[in-house]
C-alpha positions in Angstrom: 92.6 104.2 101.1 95.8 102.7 101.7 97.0 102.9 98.1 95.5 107.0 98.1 97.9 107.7 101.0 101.1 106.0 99.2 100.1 108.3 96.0 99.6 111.2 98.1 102.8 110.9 99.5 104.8 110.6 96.6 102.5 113.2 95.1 104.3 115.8 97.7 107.6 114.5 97.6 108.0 115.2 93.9 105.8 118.6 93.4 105.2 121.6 96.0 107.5 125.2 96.8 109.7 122.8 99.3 110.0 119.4 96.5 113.0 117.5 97.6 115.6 117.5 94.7 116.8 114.0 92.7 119.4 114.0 94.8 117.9 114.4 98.2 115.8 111.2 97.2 116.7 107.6 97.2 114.6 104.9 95.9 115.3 101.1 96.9 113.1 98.1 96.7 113.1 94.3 97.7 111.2 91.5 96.7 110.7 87.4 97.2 109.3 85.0 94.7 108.8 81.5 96.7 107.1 78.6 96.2 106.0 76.2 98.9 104.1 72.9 100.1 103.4 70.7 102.9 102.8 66.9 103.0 99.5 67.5 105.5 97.1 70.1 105.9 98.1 71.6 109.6 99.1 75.0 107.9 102.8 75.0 109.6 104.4 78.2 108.0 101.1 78.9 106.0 101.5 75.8 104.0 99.2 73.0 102.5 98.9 69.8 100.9 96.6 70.8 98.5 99.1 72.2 96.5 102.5 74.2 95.5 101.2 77.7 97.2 103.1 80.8 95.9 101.2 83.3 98.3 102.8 82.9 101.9 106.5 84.1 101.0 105.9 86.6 98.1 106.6 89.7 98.5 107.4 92.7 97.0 108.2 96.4 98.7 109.3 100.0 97.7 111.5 102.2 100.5 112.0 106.3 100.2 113.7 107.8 102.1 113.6 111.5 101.8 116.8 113.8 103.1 114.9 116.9 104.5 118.1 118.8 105.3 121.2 117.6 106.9 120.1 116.5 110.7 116.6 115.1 109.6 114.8 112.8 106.8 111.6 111.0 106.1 111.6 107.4 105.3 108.4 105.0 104.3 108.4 101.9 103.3 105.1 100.2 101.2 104.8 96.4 101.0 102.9 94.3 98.9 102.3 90.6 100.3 100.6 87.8 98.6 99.7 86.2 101.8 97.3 89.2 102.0 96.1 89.4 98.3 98.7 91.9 97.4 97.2 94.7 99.4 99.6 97.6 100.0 100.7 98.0 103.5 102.7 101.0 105.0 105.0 99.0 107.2 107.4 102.0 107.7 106.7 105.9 107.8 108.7 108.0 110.2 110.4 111.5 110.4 114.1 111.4 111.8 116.4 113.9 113.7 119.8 113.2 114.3 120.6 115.6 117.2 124.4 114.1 117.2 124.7 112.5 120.5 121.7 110.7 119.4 119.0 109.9 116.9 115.4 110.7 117.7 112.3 108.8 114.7 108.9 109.7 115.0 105.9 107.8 113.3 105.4 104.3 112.3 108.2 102.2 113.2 109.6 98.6 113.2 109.4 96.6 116.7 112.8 95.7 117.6 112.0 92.5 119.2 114.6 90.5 117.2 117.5 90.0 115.6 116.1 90.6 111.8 112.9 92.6 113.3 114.4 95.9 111.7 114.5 94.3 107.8 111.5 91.5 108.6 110.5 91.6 105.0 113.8 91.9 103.0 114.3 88.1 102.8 117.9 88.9 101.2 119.0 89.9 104.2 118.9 87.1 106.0 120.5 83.6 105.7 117.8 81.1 105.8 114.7 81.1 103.4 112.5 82.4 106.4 112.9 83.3 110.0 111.8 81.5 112.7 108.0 80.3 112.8 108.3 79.2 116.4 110.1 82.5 117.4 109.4 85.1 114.6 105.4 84.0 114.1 104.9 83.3 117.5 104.4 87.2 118.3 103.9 88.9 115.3 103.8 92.8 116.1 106.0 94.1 112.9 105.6 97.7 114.0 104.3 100.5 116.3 103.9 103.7 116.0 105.4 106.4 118.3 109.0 107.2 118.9 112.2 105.8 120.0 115.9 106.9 120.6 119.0 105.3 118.7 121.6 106.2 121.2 125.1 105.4 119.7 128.1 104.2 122.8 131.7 103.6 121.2 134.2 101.9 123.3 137.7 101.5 122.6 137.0 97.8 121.1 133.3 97.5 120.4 130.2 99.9 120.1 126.7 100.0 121.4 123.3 101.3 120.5 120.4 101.9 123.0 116.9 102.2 121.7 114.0 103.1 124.0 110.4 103.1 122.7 107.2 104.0 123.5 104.1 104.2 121.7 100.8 102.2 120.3 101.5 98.4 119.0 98.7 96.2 117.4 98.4 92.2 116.2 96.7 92.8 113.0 93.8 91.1 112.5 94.9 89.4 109.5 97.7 88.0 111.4 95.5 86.4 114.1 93.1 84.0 114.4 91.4 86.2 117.1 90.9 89.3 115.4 93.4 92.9 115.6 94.6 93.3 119.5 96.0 97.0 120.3 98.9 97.5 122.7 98.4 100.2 124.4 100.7 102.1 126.7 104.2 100.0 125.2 107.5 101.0 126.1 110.6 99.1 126.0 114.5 99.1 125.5 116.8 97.3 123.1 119.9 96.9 123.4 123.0 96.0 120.6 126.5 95.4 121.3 129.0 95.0 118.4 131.7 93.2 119.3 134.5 92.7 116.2 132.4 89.3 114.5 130.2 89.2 117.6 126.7 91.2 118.0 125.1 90.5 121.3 121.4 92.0 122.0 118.4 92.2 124.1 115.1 93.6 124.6 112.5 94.0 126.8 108.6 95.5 125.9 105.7 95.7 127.5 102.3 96.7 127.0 98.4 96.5 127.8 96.4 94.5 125.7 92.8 96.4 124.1 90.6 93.8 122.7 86.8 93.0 121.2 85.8 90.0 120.3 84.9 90.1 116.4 82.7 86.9 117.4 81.5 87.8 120.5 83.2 84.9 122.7 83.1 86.4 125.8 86.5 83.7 127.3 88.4 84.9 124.4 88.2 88.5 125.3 88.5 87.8 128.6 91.7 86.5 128.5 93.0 89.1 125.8 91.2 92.1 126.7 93.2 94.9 129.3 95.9 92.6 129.9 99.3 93.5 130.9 101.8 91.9 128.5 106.1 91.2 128.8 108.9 90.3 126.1 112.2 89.5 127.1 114.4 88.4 124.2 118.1 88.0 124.2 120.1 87.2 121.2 123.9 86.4 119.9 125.3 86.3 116.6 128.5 85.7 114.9 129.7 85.9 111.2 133.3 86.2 110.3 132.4 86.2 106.5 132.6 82.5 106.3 131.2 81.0 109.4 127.4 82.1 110.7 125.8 80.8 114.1 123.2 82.5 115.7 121.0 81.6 119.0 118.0 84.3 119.9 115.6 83.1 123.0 112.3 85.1 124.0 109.8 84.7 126.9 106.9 86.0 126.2 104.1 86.2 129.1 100.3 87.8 129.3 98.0 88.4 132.1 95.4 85.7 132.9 95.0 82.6 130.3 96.3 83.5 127.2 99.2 81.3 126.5 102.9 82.4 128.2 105.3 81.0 125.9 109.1 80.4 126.0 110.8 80.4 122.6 114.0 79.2 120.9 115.9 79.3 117.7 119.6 78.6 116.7 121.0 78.5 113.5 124.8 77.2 111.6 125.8 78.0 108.2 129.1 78.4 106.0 129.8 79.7 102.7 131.7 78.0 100.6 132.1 81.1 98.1 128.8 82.0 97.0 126.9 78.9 98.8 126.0 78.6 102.4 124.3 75.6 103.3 122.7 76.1 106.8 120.7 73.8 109.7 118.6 76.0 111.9 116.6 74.3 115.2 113.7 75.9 116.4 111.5 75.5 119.6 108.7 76.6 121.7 106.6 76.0 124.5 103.6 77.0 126.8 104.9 78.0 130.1 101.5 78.0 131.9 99.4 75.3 131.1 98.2 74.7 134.4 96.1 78.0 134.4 93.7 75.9 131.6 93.2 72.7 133.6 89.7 73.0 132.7 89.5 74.8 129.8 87.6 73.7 126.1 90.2 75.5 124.3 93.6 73.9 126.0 94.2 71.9 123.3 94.3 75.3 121.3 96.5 77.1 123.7 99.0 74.3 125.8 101.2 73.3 122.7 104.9 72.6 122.0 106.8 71.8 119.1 110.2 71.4 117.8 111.3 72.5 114.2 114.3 71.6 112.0 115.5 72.9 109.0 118.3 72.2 106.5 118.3 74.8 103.7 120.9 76.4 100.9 121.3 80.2 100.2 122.9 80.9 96.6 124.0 84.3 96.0 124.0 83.5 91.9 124.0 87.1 91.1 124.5 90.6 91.9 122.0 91.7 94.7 119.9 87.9 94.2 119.9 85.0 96.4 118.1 81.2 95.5 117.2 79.5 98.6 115.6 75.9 99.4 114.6 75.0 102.6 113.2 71.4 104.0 111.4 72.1 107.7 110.3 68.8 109.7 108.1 70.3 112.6 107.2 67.7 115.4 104.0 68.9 117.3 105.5 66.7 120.7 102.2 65.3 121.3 100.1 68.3 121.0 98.4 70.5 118.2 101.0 72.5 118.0 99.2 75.8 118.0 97.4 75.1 115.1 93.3 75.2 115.2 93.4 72.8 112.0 95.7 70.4 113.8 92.1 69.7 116.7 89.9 67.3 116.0 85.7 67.8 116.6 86.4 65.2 120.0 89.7 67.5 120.9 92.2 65.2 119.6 95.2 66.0 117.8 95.0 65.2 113.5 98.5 65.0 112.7 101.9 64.4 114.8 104.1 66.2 112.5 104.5 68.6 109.4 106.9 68.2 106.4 107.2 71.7 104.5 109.4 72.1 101.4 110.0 75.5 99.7 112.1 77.5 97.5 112.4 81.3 97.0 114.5 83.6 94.8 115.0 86.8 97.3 116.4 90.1 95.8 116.6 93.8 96.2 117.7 97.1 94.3 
């Protein structure tokens, strides 16, 4: 059905009385080839012992966008992901206005929770090989649809963007170990301010949760079912061409006894030329585990861990990037998060995860 849409789509772009001409269309596309293994079976960042798995970090995507006249255009954006056989998802489709003061996009839209939320699947255009599993995989909503606001603010040295949403948000099922949750009734406000090398930002979304069980467990769909859900992230990066640090922090919290989480990730790099070697920390935690004293499925849902990562981005052509990345992961004592990491008598399998990958990232 999926793939009908996309061919539909282009279908109309090319043909009809209104067809846009060459020149109001442009093409662009992005793609990762990566290759990856872990020295246990927990699954940290997809990964196995079993061996060299090419599926978690391929990807490969197609963006349009479409100028409609001078104040307002149409941009989609297809990706294909080997994590999920290679189905075609439409990540992005959305109709923009540009009144002047402001920017007004209507349809399916990225969830700008993060700092790299906006380009989540363009692995070229970020730094390390990928982003955060304790932060970024922690909450993975990649986009909503509805509408939001890009509301530009200069100042004599530095500039800033407001962008309230609103709309429909949804966990995939493929993405969750529980089945597709919709978030119904989300609004929220980001926030970015450029500062020369600095960009500061912030967000806040929430949300009710809509939930059936696909199994039928009546305490898991209690706990996720018409829930009232909060993000707060903040965020702070610099990059003066040679130097790159970056910290982002998010809380996130749900109704009831569905893990609240508190979430952390910082990374340092510098390019020597074409090379940056970078060291990236990453950490998170359940903030309520009190609330499953008595719980069978705490060891599921009380976990921490801490993550590092030493890695090398080569820029060894035009628009092409070769990274290698080496993630220890200590599960402090508990699972982790990970259902594979629980033993039959509740105990925890392994301690810790090595994972060690490499990816060639491009785009055109």
């Amino acid at each position: 059905m999926k793939k009908t849409l996309v061919s539909a789509a282009i279908c109309l772009t090319f043909s009809g009385a209104h067809a846009a001409s060459l020149d109001d269309i442009k093409i662009s596309g992005f793609g990762s080839v990566a290759v990856g293994k872990s020295n246990n079976d927990v699954g940290y960042a997809g990964y196995t012992s079993e061996r060299w798995d090419v599926s978690q970090d391929t990807l490969a995507g197609i963006q349009l966008d479409v100028k409609i006249n001078d104040k307002a255009k149409f941009v989609t954006q297809v990706v294909s992901n080997a994590r999920y056989d290679y189905d075609l998802s439409v990540e992005m489709a959305y109709v923009s206005y540009d009144f002047g003061l402001l920017t007004a996009r209507l349809g399916k839209l990225r969830t700008p929770m993060f700092m790299y939320s906006d380009y989540l699947d363009v692995g070229y255009a970020y730094p390390m090989l990928r982003p955060s599993q304790e932060l970024y995989e922690n909450l993975i909503i990649s986009s909503y649809t509805g509408m939001d606001l890009l509301i530009p603010i200069e100042f004599d040295d530095s500039s800033l963007v407001l962008q309230p949403i609103v709309g429909i948000g949804e966990v995939n099922e493929r993405d969750s170990q529980f089945g597709k949750v919709t978030l119904d009734k989300m609004w929220g406000l980001t926030a970015h301010w450029y500062v020369g090398d600095f960009t500061f930002r912030g967000s806040y979304v929430t949300a009710t949760t809509s939930y059936n069980s696909p199994d039928e467990v009546a305490y898991i769909e209690n706990m996720l079912d018409n829930q009232k859900g909060q993000f707060i992230s903040l965020g702070m990066q610099y990059d003066n061409g040679d130097m790159l640090a970056m910290v982002e922090l998010a809380d996130t919290s749900l109704e009831g006894e569905f893990s609240d989480t508190l979430s952390a990730s910082g990374l340092f790099g510098y390019r020597f030329d074409n090379v940056m070697p970078y060291l990236m920390v990453n950490w998170v935690k359940t903030t309520d585990n009190d609330e499953r004293d008595f719980s069978p499925y705490a060891p599921l849902f009380n976990f921490e861990r801490m993550a590092y990562s030493i890695g090398t981005r080569w820029d060894f052509a035009k628009s092409m990037a070769f990274k290698v990345d080496l993630t220890y992961a200590d599960y402090q004592d508990t699972s982790g998060g990970f259902v594979n990491n629980i033993g039959a008598a509740g105990n925890f399998i392994e301690a810790d995860s090595l994972v060690y990958s490499a990816a060639v990232d491009f785009v055109f």
